[in-house]
Residue frames relative to the residue before (quaternion, step in Angstrom):
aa qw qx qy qz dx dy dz
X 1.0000 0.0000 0.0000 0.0000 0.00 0.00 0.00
X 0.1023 0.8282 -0.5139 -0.1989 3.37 -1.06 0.58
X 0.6436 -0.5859 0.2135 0.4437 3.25 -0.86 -0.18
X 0.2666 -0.8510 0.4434 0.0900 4.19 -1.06 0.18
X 0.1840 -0.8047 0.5568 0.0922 3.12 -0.05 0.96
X 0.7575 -0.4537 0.2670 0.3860 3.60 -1.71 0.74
X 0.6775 0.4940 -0.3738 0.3966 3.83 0.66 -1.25
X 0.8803 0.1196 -0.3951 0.2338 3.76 0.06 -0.18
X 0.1474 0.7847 -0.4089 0.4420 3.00 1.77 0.62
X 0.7266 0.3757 -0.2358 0.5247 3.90 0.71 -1.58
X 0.7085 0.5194 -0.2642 0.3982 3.73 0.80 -1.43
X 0.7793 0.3440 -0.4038 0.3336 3.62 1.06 -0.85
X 0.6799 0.5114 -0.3339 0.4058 3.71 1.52 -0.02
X 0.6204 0.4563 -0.2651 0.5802 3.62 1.61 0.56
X 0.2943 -0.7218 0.5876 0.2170 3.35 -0.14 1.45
X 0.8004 0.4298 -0.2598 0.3273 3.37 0.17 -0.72
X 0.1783 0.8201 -0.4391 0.3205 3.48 1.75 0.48
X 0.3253 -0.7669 0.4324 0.3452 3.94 -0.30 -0.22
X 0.6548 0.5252 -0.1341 0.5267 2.97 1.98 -0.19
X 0.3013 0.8174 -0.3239 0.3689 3.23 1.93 -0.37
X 0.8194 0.1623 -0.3403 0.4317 3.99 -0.02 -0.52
X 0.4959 0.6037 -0.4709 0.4097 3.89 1.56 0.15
X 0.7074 0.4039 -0.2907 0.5020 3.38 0.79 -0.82
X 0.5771 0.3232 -0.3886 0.6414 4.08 0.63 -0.14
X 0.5551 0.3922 -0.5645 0.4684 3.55 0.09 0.78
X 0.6202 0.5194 -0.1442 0.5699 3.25 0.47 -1.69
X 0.8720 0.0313 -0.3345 0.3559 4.07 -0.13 0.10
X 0.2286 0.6474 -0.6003 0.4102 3.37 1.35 0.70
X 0.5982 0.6184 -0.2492 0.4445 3.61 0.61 -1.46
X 0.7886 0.4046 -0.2433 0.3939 3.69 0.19 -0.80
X 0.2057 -0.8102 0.5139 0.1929 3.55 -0.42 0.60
X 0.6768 0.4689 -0.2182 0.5239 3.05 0.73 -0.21
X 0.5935 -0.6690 0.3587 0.2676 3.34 -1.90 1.02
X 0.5323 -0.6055 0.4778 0.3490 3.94 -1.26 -0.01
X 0.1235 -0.7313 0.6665 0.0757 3.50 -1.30 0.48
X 0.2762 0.7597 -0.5873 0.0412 3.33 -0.53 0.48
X 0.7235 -0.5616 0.2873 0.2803 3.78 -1.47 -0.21
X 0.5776 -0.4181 0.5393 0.4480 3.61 -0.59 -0.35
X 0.6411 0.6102 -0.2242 0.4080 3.46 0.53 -0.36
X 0.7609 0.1295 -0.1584 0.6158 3.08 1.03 -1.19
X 0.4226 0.4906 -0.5823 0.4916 3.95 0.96 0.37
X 0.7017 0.4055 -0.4612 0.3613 4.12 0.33 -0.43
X 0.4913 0.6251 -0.3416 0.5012 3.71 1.42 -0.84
X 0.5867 0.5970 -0.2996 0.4578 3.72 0.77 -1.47
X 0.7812 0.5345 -0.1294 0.2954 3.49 0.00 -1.85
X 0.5478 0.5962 -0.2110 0.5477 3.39 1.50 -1.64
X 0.7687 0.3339 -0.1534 0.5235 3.69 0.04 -1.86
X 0.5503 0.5428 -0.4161 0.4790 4.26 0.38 0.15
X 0.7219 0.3920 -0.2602 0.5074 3.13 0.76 -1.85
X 0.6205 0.6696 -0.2546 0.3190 3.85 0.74 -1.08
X 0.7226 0.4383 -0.0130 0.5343 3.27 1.38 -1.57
X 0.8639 0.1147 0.0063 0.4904 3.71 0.90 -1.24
X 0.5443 -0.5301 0.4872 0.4305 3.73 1.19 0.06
X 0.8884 -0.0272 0.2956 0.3503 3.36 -1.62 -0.54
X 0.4582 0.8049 -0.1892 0.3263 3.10 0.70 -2.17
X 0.9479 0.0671 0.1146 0.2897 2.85 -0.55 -1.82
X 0.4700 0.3074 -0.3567 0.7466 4.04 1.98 0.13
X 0.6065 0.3799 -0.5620 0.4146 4.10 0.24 0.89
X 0.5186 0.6045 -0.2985 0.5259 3.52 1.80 -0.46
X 0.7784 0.3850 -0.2212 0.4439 3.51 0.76 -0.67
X 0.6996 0.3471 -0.4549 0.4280 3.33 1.39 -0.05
X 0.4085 0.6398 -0.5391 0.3650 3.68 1.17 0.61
X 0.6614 0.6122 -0.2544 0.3508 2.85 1.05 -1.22
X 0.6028 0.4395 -0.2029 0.6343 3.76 1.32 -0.68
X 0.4723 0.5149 -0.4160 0.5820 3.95 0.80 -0.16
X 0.6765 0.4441 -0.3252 0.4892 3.84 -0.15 -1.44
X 0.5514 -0.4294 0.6491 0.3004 3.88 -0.15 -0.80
X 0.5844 0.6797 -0.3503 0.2717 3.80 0.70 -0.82
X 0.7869 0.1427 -0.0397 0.5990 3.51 1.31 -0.48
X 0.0156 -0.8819 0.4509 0.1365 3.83 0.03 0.64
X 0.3345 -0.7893 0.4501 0.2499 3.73 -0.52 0.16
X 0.2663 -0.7933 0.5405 0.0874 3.51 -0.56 1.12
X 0.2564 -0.7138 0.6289 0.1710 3.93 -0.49 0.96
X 0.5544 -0.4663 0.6737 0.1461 3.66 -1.88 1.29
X 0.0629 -0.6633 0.7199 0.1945 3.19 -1.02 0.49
X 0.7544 -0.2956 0.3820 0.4445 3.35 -2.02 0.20
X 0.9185 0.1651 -0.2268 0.2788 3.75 0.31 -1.28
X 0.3335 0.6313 -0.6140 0.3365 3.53 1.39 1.28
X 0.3829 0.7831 -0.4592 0.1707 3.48 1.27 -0.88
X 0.7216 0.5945 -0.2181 0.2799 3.69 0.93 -1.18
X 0.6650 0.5468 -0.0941 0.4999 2.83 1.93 -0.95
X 0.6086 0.6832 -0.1173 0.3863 2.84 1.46 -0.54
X 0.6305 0.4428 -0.2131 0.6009 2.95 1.51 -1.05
X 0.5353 0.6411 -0.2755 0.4760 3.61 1.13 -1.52
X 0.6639 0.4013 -0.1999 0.5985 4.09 0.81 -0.54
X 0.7971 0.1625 -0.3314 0.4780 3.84 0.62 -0.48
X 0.3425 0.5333 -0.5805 0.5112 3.81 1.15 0.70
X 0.7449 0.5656 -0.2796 0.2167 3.52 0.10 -1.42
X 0.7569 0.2974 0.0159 0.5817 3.10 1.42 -1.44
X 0.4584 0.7153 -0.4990 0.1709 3.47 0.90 0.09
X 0.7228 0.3517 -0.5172 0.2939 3.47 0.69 0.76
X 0.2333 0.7530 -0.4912 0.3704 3.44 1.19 0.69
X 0.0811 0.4687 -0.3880 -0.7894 2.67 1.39 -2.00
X 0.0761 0.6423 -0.7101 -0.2782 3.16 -1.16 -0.95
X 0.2598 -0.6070 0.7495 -0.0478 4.07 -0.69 1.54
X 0.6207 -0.6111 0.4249 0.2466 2.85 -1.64 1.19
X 0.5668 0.4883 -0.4807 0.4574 3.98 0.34 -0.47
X 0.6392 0.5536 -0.3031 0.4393 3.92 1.19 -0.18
X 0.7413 0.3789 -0.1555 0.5317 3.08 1.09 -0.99
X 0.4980 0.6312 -0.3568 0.4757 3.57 1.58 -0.16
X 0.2856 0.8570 -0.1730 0.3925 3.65 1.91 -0.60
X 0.8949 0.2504 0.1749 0.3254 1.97 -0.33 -2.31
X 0.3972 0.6143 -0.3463 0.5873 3.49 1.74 -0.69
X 0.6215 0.6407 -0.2563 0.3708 3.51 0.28 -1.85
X 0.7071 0.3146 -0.2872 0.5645 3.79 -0.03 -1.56
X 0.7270 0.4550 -0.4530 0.2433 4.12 0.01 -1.05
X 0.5611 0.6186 -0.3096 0.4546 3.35 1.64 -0.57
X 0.7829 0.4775 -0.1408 0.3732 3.27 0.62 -1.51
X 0.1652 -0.7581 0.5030 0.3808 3.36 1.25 -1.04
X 0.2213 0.7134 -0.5402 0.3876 3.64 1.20 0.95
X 0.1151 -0.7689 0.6179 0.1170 3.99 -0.57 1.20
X 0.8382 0.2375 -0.2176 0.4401 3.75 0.36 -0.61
X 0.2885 -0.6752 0.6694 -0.1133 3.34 -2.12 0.81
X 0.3547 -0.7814 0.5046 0.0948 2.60 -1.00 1.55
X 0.1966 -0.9219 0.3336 -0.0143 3.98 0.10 0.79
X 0.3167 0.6794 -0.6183 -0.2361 3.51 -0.76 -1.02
X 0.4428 0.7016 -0.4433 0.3393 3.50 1.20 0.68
X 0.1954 -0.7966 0.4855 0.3026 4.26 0.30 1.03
X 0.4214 0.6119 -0.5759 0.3410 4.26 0.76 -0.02
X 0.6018 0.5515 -0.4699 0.3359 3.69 0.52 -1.17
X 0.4570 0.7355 -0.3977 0.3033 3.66 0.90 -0.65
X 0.7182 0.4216 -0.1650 0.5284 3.34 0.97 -2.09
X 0.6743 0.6103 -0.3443 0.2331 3.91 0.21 -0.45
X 0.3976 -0.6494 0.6351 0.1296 3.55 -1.01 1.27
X 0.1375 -0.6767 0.7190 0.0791 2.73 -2.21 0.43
X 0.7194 -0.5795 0.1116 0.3663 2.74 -0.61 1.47
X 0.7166 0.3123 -0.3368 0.5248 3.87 1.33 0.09
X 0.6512 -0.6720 0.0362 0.3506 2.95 1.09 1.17
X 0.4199 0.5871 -0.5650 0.3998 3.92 1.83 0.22
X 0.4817 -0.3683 0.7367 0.2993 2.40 -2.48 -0.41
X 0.9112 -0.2652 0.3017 0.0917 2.46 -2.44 0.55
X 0.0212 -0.6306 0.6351 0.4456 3.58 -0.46 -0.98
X 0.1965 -0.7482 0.5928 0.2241 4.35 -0.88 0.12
X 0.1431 -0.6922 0.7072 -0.0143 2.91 -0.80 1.11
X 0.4964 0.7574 -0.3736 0.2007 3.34 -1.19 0.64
């Protein structure tokens, strides 16, 4: 399993994404399923509904139906860490569905992410690696 952040999440369920045939390259490649947060499914949903109508946040809940994308829930006591990561990095940005991520992998021991965001690059975990970027 790795992890997924909102951008190819929007690009691989919107043909009309400008990123759309990089990221269906890029998860053809991956054998393996996606994990990502509530956070970025609410980012996801917003920019679908915004971009494609209905359409395209009825595409994403198939996608979550199939198994193809699973949602991981924040708990109350990542909240600290969370914030402690968007202080740290807030000029990168780092936005909470980012830092919700990054919380994610320290929990999960999950190292790599699927992206098209180049900040994931700069981010630590809490034993001081990086990421892997996919993307």
């Amino acid at each position: 399993m790795i992890l997924c952040d909102t951008g190819p999440i929007v690009a691989l369920l919107n043909r009309k994404d400008p990123l759309h045939s990089r990221c269906t390259n890029v998860a053809q490649t991956i054998p393996d399923t996606f994990l990502t947060t509530q956070a970025c499914i609410t980012e996801a949903m917003y920019l679908l509904g915004r971009d494609t109508g209905y359409p395209g946040i009825d595409f994403l809940w198939r996608f979550l139906d199939g198994g193809l994308l699973t949602v991981a829930e924040c708990s109350s006591a990542s909240l600290p860490e969370i914030r402690r990561l968007m202080d740290r990095y807030k000029d990168l940005p780092c936005d909470y569905a980012d830092a919700t991520l990054v919380s994610l992998a320290n929990e999960t021991d999950i190292r790599t992410i699927f992206t098209i965001d180049s900040h994931f690059h700069a981010y630590r975990l809490v034993d001081g690696t990086a990421l892997e970027v996919i993307g």
